[in-house]
C-alpha positions as CSV (number, residue, x, y, z in Angstrom):
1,X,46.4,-9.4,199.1
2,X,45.8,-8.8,195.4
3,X,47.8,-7.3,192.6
4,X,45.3,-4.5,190.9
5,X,46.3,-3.6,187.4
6,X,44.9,-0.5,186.4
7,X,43.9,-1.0,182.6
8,X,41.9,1.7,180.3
9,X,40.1,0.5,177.6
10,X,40.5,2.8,174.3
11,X,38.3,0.3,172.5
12,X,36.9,-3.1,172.3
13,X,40.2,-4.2,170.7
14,X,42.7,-2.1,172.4
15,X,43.8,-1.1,175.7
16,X,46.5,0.9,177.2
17,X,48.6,0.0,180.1
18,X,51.1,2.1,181.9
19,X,54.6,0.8,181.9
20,X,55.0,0.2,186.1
21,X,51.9,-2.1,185.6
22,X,53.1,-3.9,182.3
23,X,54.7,-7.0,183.9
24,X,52.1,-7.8,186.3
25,X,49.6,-7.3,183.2
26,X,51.4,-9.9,181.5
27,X,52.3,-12.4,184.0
28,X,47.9,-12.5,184.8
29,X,47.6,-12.9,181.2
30,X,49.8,-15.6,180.5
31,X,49.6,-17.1,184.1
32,X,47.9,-20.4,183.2
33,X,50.6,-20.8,180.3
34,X,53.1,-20.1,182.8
35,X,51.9,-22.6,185.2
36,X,51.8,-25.1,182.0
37,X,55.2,-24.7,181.6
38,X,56.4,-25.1,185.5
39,X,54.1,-28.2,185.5
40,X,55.8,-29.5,182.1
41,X,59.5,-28.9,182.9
42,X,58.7,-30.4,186.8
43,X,57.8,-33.4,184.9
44,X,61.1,-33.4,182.7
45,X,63.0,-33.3,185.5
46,X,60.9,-36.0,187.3
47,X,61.8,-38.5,184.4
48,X,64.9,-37.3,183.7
49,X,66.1,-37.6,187.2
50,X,64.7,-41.6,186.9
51,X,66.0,-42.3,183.5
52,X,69.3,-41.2,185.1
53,X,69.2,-43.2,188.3
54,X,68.3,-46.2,185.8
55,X,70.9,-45.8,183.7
56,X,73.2,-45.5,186.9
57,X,71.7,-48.6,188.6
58,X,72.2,-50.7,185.0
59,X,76.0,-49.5,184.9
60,X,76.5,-50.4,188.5
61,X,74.7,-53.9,187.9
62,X,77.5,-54.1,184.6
63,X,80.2,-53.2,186.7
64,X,80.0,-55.5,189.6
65,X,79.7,-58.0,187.2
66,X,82.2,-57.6,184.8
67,X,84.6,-57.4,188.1
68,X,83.5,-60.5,189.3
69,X,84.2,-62.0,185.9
70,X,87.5,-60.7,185.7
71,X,88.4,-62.4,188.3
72,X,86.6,-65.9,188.0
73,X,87.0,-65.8,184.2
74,X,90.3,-65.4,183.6
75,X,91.4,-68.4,182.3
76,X,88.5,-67.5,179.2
77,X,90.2,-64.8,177.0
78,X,87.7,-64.2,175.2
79,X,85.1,-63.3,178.4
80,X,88.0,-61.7,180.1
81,X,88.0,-59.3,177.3
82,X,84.6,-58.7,177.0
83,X,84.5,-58.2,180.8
84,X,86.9,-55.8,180.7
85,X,85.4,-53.6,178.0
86,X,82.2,-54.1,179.9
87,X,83.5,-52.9,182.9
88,X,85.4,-49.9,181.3
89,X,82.3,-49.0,179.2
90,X,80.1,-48.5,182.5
91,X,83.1,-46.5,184.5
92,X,82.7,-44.2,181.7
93,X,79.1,-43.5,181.5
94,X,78.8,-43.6,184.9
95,X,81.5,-40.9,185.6
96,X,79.7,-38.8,182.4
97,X,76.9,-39.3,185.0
98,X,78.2,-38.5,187.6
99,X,80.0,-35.2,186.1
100,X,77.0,-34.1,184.3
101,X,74.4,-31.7,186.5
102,X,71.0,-30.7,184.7
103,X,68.5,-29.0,186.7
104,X,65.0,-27.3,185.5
105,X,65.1,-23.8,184.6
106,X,61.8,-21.9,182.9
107,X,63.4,-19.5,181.0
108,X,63.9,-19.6,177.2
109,X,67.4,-19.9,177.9
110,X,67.0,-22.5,180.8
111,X,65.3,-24.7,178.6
112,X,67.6,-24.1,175.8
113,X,70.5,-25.0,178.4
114,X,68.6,-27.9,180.2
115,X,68.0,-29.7,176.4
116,X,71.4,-29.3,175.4
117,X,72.9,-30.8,178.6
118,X,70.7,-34.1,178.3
119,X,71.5,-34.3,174.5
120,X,75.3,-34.3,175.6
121,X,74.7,-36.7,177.9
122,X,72.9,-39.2,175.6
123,X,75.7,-38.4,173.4
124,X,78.4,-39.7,175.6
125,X,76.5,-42.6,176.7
126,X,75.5,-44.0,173.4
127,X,79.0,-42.8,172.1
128,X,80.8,-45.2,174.9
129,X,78.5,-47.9,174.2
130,X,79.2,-47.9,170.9
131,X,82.9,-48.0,171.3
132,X,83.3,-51.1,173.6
133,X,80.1,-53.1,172.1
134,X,81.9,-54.8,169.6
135,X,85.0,-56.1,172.4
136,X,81.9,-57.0,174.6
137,X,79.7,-59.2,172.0
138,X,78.4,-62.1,172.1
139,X,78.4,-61.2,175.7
140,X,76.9,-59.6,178.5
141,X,73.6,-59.6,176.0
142,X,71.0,-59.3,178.6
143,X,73.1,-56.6,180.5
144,X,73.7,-54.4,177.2
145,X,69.2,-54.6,176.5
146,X,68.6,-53.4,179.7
147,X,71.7,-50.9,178.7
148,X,70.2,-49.6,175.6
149,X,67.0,-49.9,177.2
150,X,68.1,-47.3,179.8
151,X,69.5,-44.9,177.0
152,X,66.6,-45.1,174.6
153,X,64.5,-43.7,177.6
154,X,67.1,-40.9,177.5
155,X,66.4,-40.1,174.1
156,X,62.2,-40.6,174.4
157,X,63.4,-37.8,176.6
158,X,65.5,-35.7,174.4
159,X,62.4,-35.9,171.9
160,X,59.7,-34.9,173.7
161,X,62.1,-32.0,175.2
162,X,62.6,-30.8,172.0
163,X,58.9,-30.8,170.7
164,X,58.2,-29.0,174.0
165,X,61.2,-26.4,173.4
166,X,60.1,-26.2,169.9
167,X,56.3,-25.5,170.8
168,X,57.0,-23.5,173.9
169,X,60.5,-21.7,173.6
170,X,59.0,-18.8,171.2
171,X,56.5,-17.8,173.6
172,X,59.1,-17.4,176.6
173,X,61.9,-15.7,174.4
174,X,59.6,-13.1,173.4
175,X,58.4,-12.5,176.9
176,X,62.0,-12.6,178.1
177,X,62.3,-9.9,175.0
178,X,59.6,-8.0,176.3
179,X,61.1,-8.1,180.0
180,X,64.4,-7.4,178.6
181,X,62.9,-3.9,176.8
182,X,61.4,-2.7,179.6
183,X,64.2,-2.7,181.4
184,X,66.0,-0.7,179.0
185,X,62.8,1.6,179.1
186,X,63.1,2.3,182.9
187,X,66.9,2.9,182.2
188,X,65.7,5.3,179.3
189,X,63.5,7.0,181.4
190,X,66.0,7.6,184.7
191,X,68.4,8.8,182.0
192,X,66.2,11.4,180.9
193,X,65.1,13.0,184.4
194,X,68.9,13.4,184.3
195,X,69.2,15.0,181.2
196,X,66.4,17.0,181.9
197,X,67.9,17.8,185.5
198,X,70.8,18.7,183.5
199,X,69.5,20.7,181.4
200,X,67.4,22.7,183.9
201,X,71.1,23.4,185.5
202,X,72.5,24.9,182.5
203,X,69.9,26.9,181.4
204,X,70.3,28.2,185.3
205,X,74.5,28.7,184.5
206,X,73.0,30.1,181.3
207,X,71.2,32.7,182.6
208,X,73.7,33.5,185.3
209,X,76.2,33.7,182.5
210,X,73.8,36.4,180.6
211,X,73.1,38.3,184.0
212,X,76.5,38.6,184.5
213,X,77.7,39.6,180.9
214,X,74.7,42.4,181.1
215,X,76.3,43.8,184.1
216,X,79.8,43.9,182.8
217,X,78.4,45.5,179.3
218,X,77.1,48.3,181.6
219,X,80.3,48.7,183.7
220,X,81.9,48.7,180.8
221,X,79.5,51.2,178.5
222,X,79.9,53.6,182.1
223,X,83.9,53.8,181.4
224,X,84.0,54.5,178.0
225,X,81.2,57.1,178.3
226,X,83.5,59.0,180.2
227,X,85.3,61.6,177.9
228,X,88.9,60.9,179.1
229,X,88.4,57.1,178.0
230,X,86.9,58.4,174.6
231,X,89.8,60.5,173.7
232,X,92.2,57.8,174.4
233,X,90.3,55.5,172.8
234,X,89.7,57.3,169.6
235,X,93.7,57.7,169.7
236,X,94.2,54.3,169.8
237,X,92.0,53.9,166.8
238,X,93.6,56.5,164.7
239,X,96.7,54.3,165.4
240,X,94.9,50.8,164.2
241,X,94.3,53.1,161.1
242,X,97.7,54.2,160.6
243,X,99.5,50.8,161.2
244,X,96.7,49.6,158.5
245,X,98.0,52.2,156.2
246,X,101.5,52.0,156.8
247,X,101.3,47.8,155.9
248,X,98.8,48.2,153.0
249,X,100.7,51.3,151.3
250,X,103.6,52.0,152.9
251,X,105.0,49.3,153.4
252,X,102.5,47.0,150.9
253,X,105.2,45.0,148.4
254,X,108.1,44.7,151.2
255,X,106.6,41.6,153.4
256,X,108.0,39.1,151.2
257,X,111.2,40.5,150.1
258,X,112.3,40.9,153.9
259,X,111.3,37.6,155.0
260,X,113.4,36.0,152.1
261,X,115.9,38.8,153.2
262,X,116.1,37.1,156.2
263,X,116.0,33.6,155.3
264,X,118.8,34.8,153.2
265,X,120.5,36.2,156.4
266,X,119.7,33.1,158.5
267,X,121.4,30.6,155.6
268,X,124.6,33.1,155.2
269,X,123.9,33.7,151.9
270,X,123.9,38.0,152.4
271,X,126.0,39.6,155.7
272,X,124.4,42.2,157.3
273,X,125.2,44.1,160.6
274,X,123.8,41.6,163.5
275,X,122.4,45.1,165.2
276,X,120.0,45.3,162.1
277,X,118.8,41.2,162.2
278,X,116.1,41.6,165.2
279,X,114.7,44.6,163.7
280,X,114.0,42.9,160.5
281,X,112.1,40.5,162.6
282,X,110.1,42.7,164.6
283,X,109.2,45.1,161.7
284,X,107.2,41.6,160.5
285,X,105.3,40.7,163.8
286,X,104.5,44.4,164.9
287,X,105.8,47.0,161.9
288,X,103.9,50.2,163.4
289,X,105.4,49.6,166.7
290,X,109.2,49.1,165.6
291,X,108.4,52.1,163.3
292,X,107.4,54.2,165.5
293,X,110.0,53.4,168.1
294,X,112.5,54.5,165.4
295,X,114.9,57.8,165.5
296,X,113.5,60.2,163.6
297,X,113.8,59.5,159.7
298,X,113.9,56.2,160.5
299,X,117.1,55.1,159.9
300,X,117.5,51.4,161.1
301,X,114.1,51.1,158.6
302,X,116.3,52.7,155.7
303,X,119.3,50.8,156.4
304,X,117.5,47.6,156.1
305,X,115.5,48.6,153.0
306,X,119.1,49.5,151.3
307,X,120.5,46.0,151.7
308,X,117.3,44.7,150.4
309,X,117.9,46.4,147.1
310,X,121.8,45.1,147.3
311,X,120.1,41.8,147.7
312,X,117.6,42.3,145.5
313,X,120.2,43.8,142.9
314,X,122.3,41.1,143.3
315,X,120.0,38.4,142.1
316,X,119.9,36.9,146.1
317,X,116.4,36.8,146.7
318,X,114.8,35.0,143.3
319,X,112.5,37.9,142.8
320,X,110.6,38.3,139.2
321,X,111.6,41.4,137.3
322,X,108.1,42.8,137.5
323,X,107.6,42.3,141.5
324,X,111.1,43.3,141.8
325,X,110.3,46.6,140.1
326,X,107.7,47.4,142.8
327,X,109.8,46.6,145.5
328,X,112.6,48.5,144.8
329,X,110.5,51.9,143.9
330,X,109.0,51.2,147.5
331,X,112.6,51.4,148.6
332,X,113.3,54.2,147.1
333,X,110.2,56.1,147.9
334,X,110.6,55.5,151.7
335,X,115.2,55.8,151.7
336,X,115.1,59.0,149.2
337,X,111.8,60.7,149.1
338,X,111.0,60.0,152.9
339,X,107.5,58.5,152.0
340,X,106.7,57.6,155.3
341,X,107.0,61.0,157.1
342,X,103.6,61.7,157.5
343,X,102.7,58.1,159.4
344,X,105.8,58.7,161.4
345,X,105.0,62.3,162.7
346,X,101.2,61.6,163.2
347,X,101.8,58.3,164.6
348,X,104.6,59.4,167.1
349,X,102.4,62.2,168.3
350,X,99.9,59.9,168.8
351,X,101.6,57.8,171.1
352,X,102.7,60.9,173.1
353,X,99.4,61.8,173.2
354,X,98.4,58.6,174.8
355,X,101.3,58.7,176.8
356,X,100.2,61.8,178.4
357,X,96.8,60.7,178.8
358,X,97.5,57.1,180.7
359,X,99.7,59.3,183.2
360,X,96.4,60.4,184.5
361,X,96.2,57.8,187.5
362,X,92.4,58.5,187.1
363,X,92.7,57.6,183.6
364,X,94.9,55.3,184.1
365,X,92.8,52.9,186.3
366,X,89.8,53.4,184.4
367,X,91.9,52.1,181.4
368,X,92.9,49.3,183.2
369,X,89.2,48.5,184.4
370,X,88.0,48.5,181.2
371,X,90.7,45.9,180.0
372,X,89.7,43.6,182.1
373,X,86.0,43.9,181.7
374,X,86.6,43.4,178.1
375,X,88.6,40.2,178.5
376,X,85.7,39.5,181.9
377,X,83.0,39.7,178.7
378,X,85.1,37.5,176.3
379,X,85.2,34.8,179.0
380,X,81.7,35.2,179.3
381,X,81.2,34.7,176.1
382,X,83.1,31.9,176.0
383,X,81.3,30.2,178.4
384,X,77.9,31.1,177.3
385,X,78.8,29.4,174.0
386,X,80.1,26.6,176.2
387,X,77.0,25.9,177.8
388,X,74.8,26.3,174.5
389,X,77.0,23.7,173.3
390,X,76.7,20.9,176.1
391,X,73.0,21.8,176.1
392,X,72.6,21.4,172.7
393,X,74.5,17.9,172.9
394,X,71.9,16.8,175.9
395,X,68.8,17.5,173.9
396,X,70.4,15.6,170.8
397,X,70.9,12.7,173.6
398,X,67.5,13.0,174.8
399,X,66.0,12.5,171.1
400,X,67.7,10.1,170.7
401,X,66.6,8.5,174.1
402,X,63.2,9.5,172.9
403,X,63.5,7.4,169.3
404,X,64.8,4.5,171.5
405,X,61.9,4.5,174.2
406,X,59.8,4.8,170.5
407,X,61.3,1.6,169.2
408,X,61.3,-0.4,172.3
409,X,57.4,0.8,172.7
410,X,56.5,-0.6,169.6
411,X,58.3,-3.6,169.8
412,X,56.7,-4.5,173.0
413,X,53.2,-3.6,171.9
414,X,53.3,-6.2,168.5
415,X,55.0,-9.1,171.0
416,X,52.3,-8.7,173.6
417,X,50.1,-9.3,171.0
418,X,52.0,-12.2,169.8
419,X,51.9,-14.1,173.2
420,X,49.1,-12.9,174.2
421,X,46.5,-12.2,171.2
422,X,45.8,-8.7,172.8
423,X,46.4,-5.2,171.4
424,X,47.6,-3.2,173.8
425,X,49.1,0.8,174.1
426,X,51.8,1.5,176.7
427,X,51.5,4.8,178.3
428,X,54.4,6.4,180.1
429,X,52.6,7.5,183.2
């Protein structure tokens, strides 16, 4: 059964190829290079595989001699030690031998691997031959030619390895390369029906999250069209208003002054009745409230403000002359001219207003309903931004995928030209 690869001509120079069919493509275009380099690398193993078992079979020979000579040429120092470098020098390359495993491997990086191995192996056979060659001379001269004989064929070896790595090897890394990229294409490409599968489930979320923040808009449009609801409502904005005015006129230049007042307090630099310390606090975090929750004339507000001026009077709170100026005729707007009155009266009227109104259980509930539809529609909001956001982040992924695919495209397209002398477009289908 045959391979078909499906291939669309665009011209007489170009062609494109879909990427599922790009590797069989190129392993019919460069088959007959391919089965060059099987063939070729076979036959480097063939002689490599000899030139080892000669090399093997000449240390053997060198060994059972030099043992033999040991022992019946003792009496000889001088061929006693030239035996016994003999004999050491072939136990070394033959355990190198022995140690050392190269097998064939077609891949840039096979090749690269199987020259360096019997490069390393030369190495340490011509590196223990030239260590004991000098304790083995004038000796042992016929076994030492057929020695060097044996390693010279390793390196006729190594050199026509490395004209063949140096011919062939640029051709096999770059379709390794091109191997390699595809891969990282299909990768790309199930990333992105991912993505895309992601982002089709948050536009879903998305529109569930608008569908659901229409409804509660409505629900919560019905409640405050109801006239009850509007009159409360309209109460509590005339409160907003006053607790604005009360903090940018009424109260406008005393912010400052009574939170040194009661750093001044907190440091025991200035006594003051503990009954009156919390108050100072609370009229900073919610002033409208703790006014409003006052006696009428305000007298805990007064009492404060007078031992402000003491403090201020007595040089406590490092005031300037002109701010302290303001301050004080504040004071004495609010303590002796009863500034406030009017926010006090209205505002207090307003709050039994709404008193009355919330103790409408009708009213009541409604109120309550429309709380929590309000903080329902911030959540909603929330999440809706939440999902705009991890959308956004997909697509900026998925450009980025795309510019990647680009890159790798490209880059495949100019190497199969390179190894194969063809220009070719890869389409995506």
């Amino acid at each position: 059964m045959f391979n078909l690869v499906q291939v669309d001509i665009l011209s007489d120079r170009q062609m494109s190829i879909s990427l599922n069919q790009l590797e069989a493509w190129l392993s019919k275009e460069l088959e007959e290079y391919l089965r060059t380099i099987d063939k070729e690398t076979s036959s480097f193993q063939k002689n490599l595989d000899l030139a080892i078992r000669d090399l093997k079979e000449t240390c053997n020979d060198i060994l059972k001699k030099s043992e033999r000579d040991m022992v019946e040429r003792k009496r000889e120092p001088a061929f006693y030690r030239a035996a016994r470098a003999a004999n050491r020098m072939s136990r070394e390359i033959s355990e190198t031998l022995t140690a050392t495993v190269v097998k064939e491997d077609r891949s840039y990086q096979g090749l690269k691997t199987f020259h360096e191995n019997v490069e390393k192996l030369l190495t340490s056979a011509s590196r223990a031959r030239d260590q004991w060659i000098p304790q083995i001379r004038p000796y042992y001269i016929l076994d030492m030619m057929s020695l060097n004989s044996s390693i010279d064929k390793l390196k006729r070896l190594i050199n026509s390895l490395r004209k063949f790595q140096s011919k062939k090897a640029p051709t096999l890394r770059a379709v390794e390369e091109i191997h390699a990229k595809i891969t990282q294409i299909e990768e790309l490409r199930r990333e992105e029906e991912a993505s895309n599968q992601m982002i089709t489930d948050m536009k879903k979320k998305l529109s569930d999250v608008e569908e659901a923040s229409i409804d509660k808009r409505k629900a919560y449009q019905k409640i405050t069209e109801d006239q009850r609801i509007r009159t409360l409502l309209e109460t509590e904005r005339r409160l907003i208003e006053l607790r604005e005015e009360l903090t940018a006129s009424g109260l406008s230049h005393l912010g400052r002054p009574l939170r040194k007042f009661l750093s001044t307090i907190e440091r025991g630099e200035f006594f003051i009745q503990p009954e009156y310390k919390q108050p100072i606090t609370d009229y900073l975090n919610a002033p409208l409230r703790t006014f409003l929750k006052e006696k009428e004339g305000y007298p805990v507000l007064k009492m404060i403000l007078l031992n402000v001026q003491k403090a201020i009077q007595d040089k406590k709170l490092w005031i300037k002359e002109k701010k302290a100026k303001k301050v004080l005729a504040q004071i004495d707007a609010i303590v002796n001219k009863n500034s406030l009155d009017r926010i006090y009266a209205e505002g207090s009227g307003l709050i039994a207003q709404r008193r009355i109104e919330l103790a409408n259980a009708s009213v009541s509930e409604m109120y309550r309903e429309r709380v929590l539809i309000r903080k329902e529609v911030d959540e909603l909001k929330r999440r809706k931004s939440e999902v705009l956001k991890q959308i956004q982040g997909i697509e900026e992924e998925a450009k980025t995928r795309e510019s990647q695919i680009r890159e790798h495209t490209m880059l495949i397209e100019r190497m199969a030209k390179e190894v194969t002398g063809k220009q070719i477009t890869i389409s995506m289908a």
